[in-house]
N, C-alpha and C positions, 0 to 999 in steps of 0.2 A: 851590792849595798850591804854594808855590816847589819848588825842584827841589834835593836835597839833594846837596852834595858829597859823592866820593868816599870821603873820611874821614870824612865824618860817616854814611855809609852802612855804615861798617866798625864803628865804634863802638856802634855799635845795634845791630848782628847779635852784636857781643862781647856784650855788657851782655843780650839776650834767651836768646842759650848758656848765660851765665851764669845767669840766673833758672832757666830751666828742668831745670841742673843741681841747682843749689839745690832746686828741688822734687822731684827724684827721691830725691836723698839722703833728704829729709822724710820722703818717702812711704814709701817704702824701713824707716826706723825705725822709721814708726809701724804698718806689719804686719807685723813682726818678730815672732817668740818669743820673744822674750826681752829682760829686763830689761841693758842694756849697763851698767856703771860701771867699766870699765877695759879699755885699748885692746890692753893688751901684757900676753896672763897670762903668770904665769908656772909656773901650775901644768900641767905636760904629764906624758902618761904617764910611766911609769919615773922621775918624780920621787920622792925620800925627803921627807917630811914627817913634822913631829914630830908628839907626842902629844900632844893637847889635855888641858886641865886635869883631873885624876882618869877617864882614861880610856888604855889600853894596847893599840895596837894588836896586839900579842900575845896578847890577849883572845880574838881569835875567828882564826879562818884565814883572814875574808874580812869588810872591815868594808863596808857602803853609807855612804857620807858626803854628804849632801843639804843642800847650798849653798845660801841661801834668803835671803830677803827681805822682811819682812811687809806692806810696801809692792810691794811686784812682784806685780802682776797675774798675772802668768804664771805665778808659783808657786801661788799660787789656785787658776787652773784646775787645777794638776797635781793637787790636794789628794788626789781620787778613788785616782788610782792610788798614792800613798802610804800611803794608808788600806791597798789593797789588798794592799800591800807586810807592814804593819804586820800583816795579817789568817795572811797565808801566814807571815810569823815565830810566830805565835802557835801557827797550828796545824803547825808541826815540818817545814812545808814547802820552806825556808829556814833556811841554818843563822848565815849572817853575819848580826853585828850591824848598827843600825841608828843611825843619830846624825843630826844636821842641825847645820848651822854657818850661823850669823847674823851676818857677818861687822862690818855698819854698822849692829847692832843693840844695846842695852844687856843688861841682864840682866833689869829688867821685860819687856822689850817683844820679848822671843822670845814670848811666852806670850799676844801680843794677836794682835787679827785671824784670818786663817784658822788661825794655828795653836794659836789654842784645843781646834780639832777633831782635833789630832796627839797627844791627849794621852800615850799610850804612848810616842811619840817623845823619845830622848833631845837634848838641845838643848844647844847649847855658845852663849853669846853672843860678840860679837866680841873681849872682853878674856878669854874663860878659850881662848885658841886663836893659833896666831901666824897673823898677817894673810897671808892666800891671794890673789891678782887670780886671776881666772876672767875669761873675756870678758863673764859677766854670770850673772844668775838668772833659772831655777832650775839649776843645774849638779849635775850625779852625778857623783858619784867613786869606785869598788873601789878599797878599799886592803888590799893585804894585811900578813899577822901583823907584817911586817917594817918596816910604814908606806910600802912602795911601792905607788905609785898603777898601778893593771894596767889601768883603764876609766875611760874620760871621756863625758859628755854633757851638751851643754849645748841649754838651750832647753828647747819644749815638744815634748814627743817621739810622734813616730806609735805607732801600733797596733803596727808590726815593731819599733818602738827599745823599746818597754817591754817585748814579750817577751824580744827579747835580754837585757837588761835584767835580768831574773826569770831564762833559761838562765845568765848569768855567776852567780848566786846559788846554782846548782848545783839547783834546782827539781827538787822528786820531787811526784808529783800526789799518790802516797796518805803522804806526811809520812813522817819522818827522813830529811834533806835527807845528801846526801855529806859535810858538813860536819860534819852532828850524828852522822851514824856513825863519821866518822874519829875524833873525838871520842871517842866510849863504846867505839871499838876499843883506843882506847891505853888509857883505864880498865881494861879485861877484861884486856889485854896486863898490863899492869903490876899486876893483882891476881894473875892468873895468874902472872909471873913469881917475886910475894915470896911465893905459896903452894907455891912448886918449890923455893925456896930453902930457904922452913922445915922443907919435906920432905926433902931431904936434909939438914940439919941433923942433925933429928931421930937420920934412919938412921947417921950418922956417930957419933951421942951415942949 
């Protein structure tokens, strides 16, 4: 084997740094959590965000907003604890509503794939919502009544992130969540006010 010059012994070592860079990145993506399609979100905490189509974030004190993809793997997998999300809203345990945004999805095709099994799940497709970048799916969002985003999570989330998760939800193990009380207190407040009112009416009449 001849004996390689100088520069051509530099160029070889550039050119295998480079391969092997190139494979890290690779690898690197393809055991990720998550689904990437955009580099620069630009949804961060304390962002305002509007309201998606026939729905008012003034609705609830506390909404979950579940960023997805019916082609993203990783949102698949999350399916489980979605369900179980969907289960704790059911039974009183949670007071914030629940939604999912399909951002590069149509309006058929929220409804195919894993999230046939979301069926309680309310779904906005990419045209009834103004278009969000997240660094990718599956991402969560807490929005409050005001449409400010309070929590973010992206990716597939451990055992501790989904409890978190369930505590920002204001989670009561035996149901009527903080939310669903604040709720029926301003009801009772506000019955109780216009039944003081009519009472003194009354006694003045």
């Amino acid at each position: 084997m001849p004996n390689l010059s100088r520069d051509t012994k530099l160029t070889i070592g550039t050119v295998i740094v480079a391969a092997l860079t190139v494979f890290g990145f690779t690898l690197r993506f393809m055991m990720t959590s998550v689904s990437p399609f955009r580099a620069h979100p630009s949804v961060v905490v304390g962002m305002k965000i509007s309201d998606p189509t026939g729905y008012k974030w003034r609705a609830s004190n506390k909404t979950l907003l579940l960023v997805l993809s019916v082609k993203c793997p990783h949102c698949e997998n999350e399916v489980p604890f979605y369900e179980r999300l969907l289960a704790l809203k059911q039974h009183g345990q949670i007071g914030a509503q629940i939604l999912a945004y399909f951002p590069f999805d149509s309006g058929p095709q929220v409804n195919e794939g894993f999230s046939r099994r979301l069926v309680a799940l309310h779904k906005f497709s990419g045209t009834e919502m103004e278009f969000m970048r997240v660094e990718g799916t599956p991402t969560i969002l807490i929005v409050d009544q005001n449409g400010i985003v309070k929590s973010k999570w992206v990716g597939e989330l451990s055992d501790s992130e989904k409890e978190e998760v369930i505590r920002e939800l204001d989670y009561t193990p035996n149901g009527a969540s903080v939310s669903v009380l604040q709720s029926r207190q301003s009801i009772v407040q506000g019955r109780c006010r216009r039944c003081s009112e009519n009472l003194a009416s009354r006694q003045r009449g």
